[in-house]
C-alpha positions in Angstrom: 63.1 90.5 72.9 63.7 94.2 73.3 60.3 94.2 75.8 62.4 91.2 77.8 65.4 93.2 78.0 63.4 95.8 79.2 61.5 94.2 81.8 65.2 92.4 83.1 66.5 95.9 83.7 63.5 96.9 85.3 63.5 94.0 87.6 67.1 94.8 88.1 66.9 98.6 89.2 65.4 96.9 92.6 68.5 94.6 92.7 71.9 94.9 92.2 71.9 98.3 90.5 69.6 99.7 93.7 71.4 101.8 95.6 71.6 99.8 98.7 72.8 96.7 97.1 76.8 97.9 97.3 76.4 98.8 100.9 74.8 95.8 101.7 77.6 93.8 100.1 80.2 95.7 101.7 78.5 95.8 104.7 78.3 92.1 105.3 82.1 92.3 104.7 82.8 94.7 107.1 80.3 92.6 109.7 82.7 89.4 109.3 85.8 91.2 109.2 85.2 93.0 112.5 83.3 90.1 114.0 86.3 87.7 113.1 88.9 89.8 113.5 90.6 90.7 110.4 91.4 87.1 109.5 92.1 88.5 106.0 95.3 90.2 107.9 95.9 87.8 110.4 95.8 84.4 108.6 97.3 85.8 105.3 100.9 84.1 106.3 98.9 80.6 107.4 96.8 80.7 104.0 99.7 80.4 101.8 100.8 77.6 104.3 98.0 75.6 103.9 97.9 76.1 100.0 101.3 74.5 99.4 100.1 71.6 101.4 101.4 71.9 105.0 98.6 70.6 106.8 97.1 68.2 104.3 95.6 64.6 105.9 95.9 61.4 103.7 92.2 60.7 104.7 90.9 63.8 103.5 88.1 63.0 100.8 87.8 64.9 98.0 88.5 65.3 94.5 90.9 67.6 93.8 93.7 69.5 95.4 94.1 72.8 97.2 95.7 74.4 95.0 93.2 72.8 91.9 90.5 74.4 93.6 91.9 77.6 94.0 92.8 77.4 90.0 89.7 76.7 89.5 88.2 79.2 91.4 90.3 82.0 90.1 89.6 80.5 86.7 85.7 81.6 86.8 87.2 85.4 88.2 90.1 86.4 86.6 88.7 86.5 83.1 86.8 89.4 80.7 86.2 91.8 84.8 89.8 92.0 84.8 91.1 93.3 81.6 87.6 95.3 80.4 86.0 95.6 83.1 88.7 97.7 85.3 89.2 99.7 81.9 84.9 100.7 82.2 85.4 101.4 85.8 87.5 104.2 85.2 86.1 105.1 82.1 82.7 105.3 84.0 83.8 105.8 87.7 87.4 107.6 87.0 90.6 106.5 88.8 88.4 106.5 92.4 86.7 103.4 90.9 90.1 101.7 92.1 90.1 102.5 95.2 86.9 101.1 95.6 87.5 97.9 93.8 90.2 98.1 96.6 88.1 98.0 99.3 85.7 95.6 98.1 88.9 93.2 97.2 89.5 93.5 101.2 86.9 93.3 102.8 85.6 90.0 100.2 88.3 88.3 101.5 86.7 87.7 104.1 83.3 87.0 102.7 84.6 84.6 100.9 86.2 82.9 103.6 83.0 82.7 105.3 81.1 81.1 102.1 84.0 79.0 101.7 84.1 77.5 105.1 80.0 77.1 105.0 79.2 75.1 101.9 82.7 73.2 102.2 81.3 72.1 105.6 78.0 71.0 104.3 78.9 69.5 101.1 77.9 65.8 100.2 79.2 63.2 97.7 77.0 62.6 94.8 76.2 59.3 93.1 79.2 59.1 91.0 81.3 59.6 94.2 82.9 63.3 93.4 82.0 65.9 96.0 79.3 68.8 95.7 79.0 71.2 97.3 78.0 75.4 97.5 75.5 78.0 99.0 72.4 75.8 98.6 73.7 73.0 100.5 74.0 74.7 103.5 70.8 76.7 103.1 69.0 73.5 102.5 71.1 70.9 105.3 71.5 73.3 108.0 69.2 76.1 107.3 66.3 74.0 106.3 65.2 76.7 103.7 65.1 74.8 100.7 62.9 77.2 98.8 66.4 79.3 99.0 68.3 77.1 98.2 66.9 76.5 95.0 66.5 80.0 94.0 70.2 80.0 94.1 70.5 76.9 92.1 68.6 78.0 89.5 70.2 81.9 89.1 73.6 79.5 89.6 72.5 78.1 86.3 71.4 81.6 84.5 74.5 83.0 85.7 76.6 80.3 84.2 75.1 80.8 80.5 75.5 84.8 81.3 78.2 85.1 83.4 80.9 82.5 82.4 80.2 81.5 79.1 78.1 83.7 76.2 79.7 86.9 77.1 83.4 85.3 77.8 83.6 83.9 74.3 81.3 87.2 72.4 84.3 88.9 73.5 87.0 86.7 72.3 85.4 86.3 69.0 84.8 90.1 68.3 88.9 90.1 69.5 90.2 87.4 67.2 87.9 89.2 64.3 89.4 92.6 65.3 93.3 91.7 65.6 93.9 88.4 63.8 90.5 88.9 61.0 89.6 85.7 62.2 85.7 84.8 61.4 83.8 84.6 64.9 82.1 81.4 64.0 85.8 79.8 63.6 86.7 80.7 67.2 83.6 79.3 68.4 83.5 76.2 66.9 87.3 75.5 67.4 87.0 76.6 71.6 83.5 75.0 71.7 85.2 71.4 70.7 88.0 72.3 73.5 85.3 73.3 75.8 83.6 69.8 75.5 87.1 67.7 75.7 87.4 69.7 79.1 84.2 69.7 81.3 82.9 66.2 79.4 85.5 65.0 82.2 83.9 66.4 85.3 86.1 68.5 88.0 89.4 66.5 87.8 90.0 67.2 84.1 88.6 70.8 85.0 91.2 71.1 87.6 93.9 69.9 85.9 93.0 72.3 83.2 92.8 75.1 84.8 95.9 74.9 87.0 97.8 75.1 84.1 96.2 77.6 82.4 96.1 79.8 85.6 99.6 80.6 86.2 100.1 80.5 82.6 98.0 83.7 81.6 99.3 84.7 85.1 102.9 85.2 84.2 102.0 86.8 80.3 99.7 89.5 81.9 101.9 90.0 84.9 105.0 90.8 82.1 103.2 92.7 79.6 101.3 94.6 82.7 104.7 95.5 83.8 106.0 96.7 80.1 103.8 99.5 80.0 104.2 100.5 83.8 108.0 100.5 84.4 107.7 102.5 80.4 105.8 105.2 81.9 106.8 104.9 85.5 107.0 108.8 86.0 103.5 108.6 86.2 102.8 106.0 88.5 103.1 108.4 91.2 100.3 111.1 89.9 98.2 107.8 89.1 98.3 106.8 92.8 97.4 110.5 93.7 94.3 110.2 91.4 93.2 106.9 92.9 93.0 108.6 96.4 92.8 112.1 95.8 89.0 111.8 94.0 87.9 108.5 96.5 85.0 109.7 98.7 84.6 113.3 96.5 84.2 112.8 92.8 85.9 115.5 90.7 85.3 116.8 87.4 88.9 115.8 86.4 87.9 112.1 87.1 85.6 109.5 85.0 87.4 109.9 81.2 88.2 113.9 81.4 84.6 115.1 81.7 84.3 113.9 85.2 82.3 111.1 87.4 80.9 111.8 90.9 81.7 109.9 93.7 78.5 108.2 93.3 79.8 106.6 89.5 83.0 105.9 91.5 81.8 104.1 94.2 78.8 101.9 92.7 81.3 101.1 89.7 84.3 100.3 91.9 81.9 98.2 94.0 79.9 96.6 91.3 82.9 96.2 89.2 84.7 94.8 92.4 82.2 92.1 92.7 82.1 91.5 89.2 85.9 90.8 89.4 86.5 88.8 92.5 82.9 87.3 92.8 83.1 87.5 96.4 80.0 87.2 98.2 78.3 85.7 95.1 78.8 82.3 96.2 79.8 80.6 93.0 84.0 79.9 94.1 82.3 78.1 97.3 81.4 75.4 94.6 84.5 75.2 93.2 86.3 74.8 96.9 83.9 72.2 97.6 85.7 69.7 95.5 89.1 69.9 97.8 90.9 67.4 100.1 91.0 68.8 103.1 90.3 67.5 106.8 88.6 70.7 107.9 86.1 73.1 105.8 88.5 76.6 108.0 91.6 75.0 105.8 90.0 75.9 102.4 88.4 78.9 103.7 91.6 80.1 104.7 92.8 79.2 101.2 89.7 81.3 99.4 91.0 84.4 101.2 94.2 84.5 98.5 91.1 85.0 95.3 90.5 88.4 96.3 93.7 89.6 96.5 95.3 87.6 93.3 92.2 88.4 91.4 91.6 92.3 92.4 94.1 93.7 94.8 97.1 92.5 92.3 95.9 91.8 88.7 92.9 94.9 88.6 95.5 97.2 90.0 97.8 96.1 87.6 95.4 97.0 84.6 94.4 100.0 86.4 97.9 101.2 86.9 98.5 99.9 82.6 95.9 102.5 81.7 96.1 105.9 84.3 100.3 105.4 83.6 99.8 105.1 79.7 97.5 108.3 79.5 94.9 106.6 77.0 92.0 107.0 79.1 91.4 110.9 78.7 92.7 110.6 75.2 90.4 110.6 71.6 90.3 107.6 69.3 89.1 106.8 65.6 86.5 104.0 66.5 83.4 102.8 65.0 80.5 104.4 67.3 78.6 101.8 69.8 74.7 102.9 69.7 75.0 102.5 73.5 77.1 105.1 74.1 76.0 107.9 71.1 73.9 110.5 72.1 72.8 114.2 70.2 72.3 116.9 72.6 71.2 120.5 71.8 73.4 123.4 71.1 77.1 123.8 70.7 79.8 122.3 73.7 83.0 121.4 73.4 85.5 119.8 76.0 88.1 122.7 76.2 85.8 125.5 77.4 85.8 125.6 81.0 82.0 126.4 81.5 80.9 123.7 78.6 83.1 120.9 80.4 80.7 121.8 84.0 78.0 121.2 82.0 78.6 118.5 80.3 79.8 117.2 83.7 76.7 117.8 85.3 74.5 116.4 82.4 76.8 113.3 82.3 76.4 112.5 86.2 72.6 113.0 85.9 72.1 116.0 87.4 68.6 117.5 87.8 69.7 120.9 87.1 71.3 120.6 84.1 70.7 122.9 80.9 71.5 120.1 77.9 68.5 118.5 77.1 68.6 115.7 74.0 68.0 116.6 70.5 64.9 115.4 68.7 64.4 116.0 65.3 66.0 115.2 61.5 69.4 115.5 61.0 71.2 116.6 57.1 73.6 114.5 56.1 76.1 115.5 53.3 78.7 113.5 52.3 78.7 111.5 55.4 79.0 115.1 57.8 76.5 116.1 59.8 75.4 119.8 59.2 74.7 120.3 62.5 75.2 124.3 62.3 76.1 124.8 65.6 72.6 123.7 67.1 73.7 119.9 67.6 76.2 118.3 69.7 77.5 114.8 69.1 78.5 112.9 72.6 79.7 108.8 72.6 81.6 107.8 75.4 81.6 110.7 77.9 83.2 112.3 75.1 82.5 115.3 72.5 82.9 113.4 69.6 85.2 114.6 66.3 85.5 114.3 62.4 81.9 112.1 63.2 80.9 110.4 59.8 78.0 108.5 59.0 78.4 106.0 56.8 76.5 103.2 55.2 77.6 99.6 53.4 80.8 99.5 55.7 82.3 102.2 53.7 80.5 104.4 51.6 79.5 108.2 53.1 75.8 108.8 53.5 74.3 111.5 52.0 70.0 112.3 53.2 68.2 112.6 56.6 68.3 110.3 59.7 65.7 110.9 62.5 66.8 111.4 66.0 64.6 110.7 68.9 65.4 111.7 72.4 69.2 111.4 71.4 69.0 108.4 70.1 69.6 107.9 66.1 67.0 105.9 65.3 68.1 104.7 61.4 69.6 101.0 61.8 72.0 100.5 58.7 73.8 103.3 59.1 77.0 103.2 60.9 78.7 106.6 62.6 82.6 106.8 63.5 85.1 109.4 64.5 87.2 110.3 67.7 86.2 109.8 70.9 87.1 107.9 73.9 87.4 104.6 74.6 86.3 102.2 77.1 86.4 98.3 77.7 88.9 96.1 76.5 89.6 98.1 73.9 90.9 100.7 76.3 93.0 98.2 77.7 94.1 97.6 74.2 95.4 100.7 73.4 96.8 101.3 77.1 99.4 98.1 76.3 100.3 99.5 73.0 101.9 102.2 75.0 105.3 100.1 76.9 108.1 98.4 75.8 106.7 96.1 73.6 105.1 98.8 71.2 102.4 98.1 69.3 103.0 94.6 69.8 101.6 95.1 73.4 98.0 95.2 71.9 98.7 91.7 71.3 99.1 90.3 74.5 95.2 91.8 75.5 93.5 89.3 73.0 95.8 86.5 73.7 95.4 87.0 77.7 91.4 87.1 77.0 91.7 84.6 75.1 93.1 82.6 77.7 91.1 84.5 80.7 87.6 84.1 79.0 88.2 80.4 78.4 89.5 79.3 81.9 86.4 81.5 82.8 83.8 79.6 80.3 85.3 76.1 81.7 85.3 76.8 85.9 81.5 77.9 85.2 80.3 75.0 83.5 81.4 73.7 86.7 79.0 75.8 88.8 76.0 75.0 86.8 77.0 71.5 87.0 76.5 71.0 90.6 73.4 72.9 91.1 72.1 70.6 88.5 73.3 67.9 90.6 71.7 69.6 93.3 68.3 70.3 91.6 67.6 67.1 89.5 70.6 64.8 90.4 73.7 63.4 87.9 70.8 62.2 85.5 70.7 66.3 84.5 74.6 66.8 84.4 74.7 65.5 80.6 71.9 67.5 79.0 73.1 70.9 80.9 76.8 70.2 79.4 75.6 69.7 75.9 73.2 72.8 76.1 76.2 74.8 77.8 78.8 74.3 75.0 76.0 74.6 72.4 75.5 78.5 73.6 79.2 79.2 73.8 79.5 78.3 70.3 76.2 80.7 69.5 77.3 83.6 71.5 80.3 83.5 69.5 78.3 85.3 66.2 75.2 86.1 68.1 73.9 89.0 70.0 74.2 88.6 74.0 72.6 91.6 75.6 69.5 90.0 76.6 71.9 87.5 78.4 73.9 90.1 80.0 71.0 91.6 81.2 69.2 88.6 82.9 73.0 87.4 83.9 72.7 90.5 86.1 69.7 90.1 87.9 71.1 85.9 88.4 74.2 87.2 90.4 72.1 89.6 92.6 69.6 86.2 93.1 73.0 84.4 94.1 74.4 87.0 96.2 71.4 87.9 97.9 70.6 84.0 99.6 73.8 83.5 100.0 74.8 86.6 101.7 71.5 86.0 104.0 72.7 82.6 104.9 76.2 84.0 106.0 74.5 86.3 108.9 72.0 83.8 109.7 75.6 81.2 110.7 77.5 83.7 111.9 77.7 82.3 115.5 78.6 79.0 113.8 81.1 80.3 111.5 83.0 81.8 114.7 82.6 78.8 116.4 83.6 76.5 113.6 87.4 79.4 113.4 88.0 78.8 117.0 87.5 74.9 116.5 90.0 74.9 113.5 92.6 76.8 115.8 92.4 74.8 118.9 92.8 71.6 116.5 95.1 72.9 114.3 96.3 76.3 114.3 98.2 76.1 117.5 100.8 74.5 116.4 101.1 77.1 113.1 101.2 80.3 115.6 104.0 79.2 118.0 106.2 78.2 114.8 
């Protein structure tokens, strides 16, 4: 397993954690929103217009409604990216990582406008008469590269088991378990029988679902975001400043308090921004696919809203939650993730002005730096390290305090435990203290700190509860149809039971070898898909002027 894992994130340093991959996905954005002219700015007004139904056609096949598919749609984006994954961006990237998450928001607005408008265009009805439709029907109908095509199907159908559902309900079990005590297995069992009631009735039930769910967790995050923001609301201004001040730099006063450079800022904001929206990736296309509407422009235009719903308000809202509340440059009792523990030689602490440079430098990978990791055993007395001044205990960009190691879930270890290259290498022992935060779990903390008190916490495990499902239910979608695609509706039944079958094991079982081959599956989707946009983008402006002369006339001179 471990050897698999390895070998996924090998495959993935040439993917989407390469260094070229978040230009190349903001650079395809920037091609379409020049070569289009800003229609992210200019049909903003006309989107809204044809979501609530102004220009709809009683002829228009399809299966569910605009404003269905958009639900749907935002369903499979606004789910764990938005509450967690904003909170790691900082954590990783510092307040810059907004910005960035900013820009991508923008510019994939356009992006997915373009995807949106494509596979709608090509889609086809299937043998049970609903629509299907995505990125690998226009690669295969009017690119003729089917080899592509399926490539995407198939990382369509990874990234459904690793995007949308084993992580989505891994981290609503581990928060049930951690708020309400409630046994993971419980929540998966009782939101793997919901899960099959939903998706066992194809994209109607789906849509109806979800567009009820959708402005529901809307509203609650929307309210509790606000709590903590109008709370702390002399600090919305500095949070603003930190946003821009640190965007194309990097400072040492960014990234938790021992800094990120603009390097973590902008791959994280990017990645992260992608993560969030999806833009670009080509799985909302699929979603979009399923609406009435005349003309495939009409539910482009309506794609352009995801972006900006999904990143540009409810990311900035968390964002703002957690650089207002001041939790993410302060220290927290937590249980110690091996992840993010690491012993390094000698003494540093984070007050010093010459050990927080250092540790700055030897955080942001920097050749030059003097910390190098600790090898070596480690006395253990009464569950404190006697480190004598020769050891330094880092987790989470953080010097780490009162560390104890413990062992049983409670009782203080006393012996040796062997470090290698930073790493503590004995498995049953567990290490806690105060350190930062990151994740959801940094969000937690952030909502605890508003109106509502501690009750705020609450609202972050209800919300992704209600996130993470939607999310778990648009994607079963997505792997639906390019099983459709691949195999035809004879397939649709066997991927369903398999799909709810792993959202009830990820809910007690270890996911990171999912995660990790999730990853490479979204750069195998983005990639094609983002290919097949240049390759029609004569036909995508051709197709825009088309939907104007036709219909957007009569919309401008209003």
């Amino acid at each position: 397993m471990e050897v698999l894992n390895n070998f996924l994130l090998w495959i993935d340093g040439f993917l989407g954690s390469a260094s070229y991959f978040p230009f190349l996905l903001l650079g395809v954005g920037l091609f379409f929103t020049l070569y289009l002219g800003f229609p992210q700015v200019r049909y903003f007004r006309h989107a809204w217009r044809v979501l609530a139904g102004k220009f709809d056609k009683k002829d228009s096949q399809g299966d569910t409604s605009h404003f269905q598919a958009l639900s749907t749609a935002l369903s499979g984006t606004v789910g764990t990216g938005n509450i967690g994954g904003v909170a790691l961006a900082i954590f990783l990237g510092g307040p810059a990582a907004i910005f960035w998450m900013w820009v991508t928001a923008f510019l994939g607005m356009t992006t997915k406008f373009v995807e949106v408008t494509l596979s709608h265009k090509y889609r086809v009805k299937t043998e049970d008469g609903s629509m299907a439709g995505g990125p690998m029907y226009y690669m295969d109908r009017r690119l003729n590269m089917k080899w592509l095509a399926v490539i995407f199907a198939i990382a369509t159908i990874i990234s459904s088991f690793g995007t949308g559902n084993m992580p989505q309900i891994n981290n609503i079990a581990q928060s049930m378990e951690q708020t309400f005590s409630i046994e993971p297995v419980w929540t998966g069992a009782i939101l793997s029988i919901l899960l099959a009631m939903v998706i066992i009735g194809g994209i109607k039930r789906i849509a109806a679902v979800t567009s009820k769910i959708v402005p529901i967790m809307g509203v609650v995050y929307v309210i509790g975001s606000l709590s903590v923001i109008f709370f702390n609301i002399d600090n919305i201004g500095s949070s603003f400043s930190s946003i821009f001040t640190n965007a194309f730099t990097g400072s040492a006063a960014a990234g938790g308090f021992l800094g990120a450079s603009f390097a973590y800022a902008f791959n994280r904001g990017v990645n992260r921004g992608l993560f969030s929206n999806e833009a670009g990736q080509g799985s909302a296309p699929i979603a979009h696919a399923s609406a009435k509407a005349k003309d495939p422009v009409a539910e482009g235009l309506v794609s352009i809203l995801e972006p900006f719903l999904d990143t540009i308000l409810i990311c900035t809202l968390t964002g703002l939650v957690i650089l207002s509340s001041g939790v993410w440059t302060e220290k927290f009792e937590n249980n110690f993730a091996r992840s993010d523990l690491d012993f390094v030689v000698g003494e540093y602490n984070d007050v010093d002005k010459e050990d927080r440079k250092e540790l700055y430098r030897y955080l942001n990978d920097y050749d030059d730096t003097e910390i190098k990791r600790y090898s070596g055993a480690l006395n253990v007395v009464d569950g404190k390290a006697q480190t004598n001044g020769e050891i330094t205990i880092l987790h989470a960009r953080s010097v780490a305090e009162d560390v104890r190691f413990i062992i049983a879930g409670e009782d203080a270890y006393n012996g040796q435990v062997k470090i290698e290259n930073g790493n503590l290498i004995k498995e049953d022992i567990e290490v806690v203290g105060k350190s930062l935060v990151h994740s959801a779990a940094l969000t937690s903390l952030a909502f605890a700190n508003g109106y509502f008190g501690d009750y705020g916490q609450y609202i972050i495990p209800i919300t992704l509860l209600m996130f993470a499902f939607s999310t778990a239910i648009a994607w079963s979608y997505y792997g639906d149809r390019a099983v459709v695609y691949l195999v035809g509706q004879k397939g649709v039944m066997p991927y369903r039971i398999l799909y709810v079958s792993g959202f009830f094991w990820a809910s007690f079982a270890d996911t990171t070898l999912v995660w990790t081959a999730s990853a490479v599956a979204i750069v195998l989707m983005t990639l094609p898909n983002l290919l097949g946009m240049i390759l029609l983008h004569k036909e995508m402006k051709s197709t825009v002027k088309s939907y104007w002369k036709d219909f957007g006339d009569a919309d401008k001179k209003k």
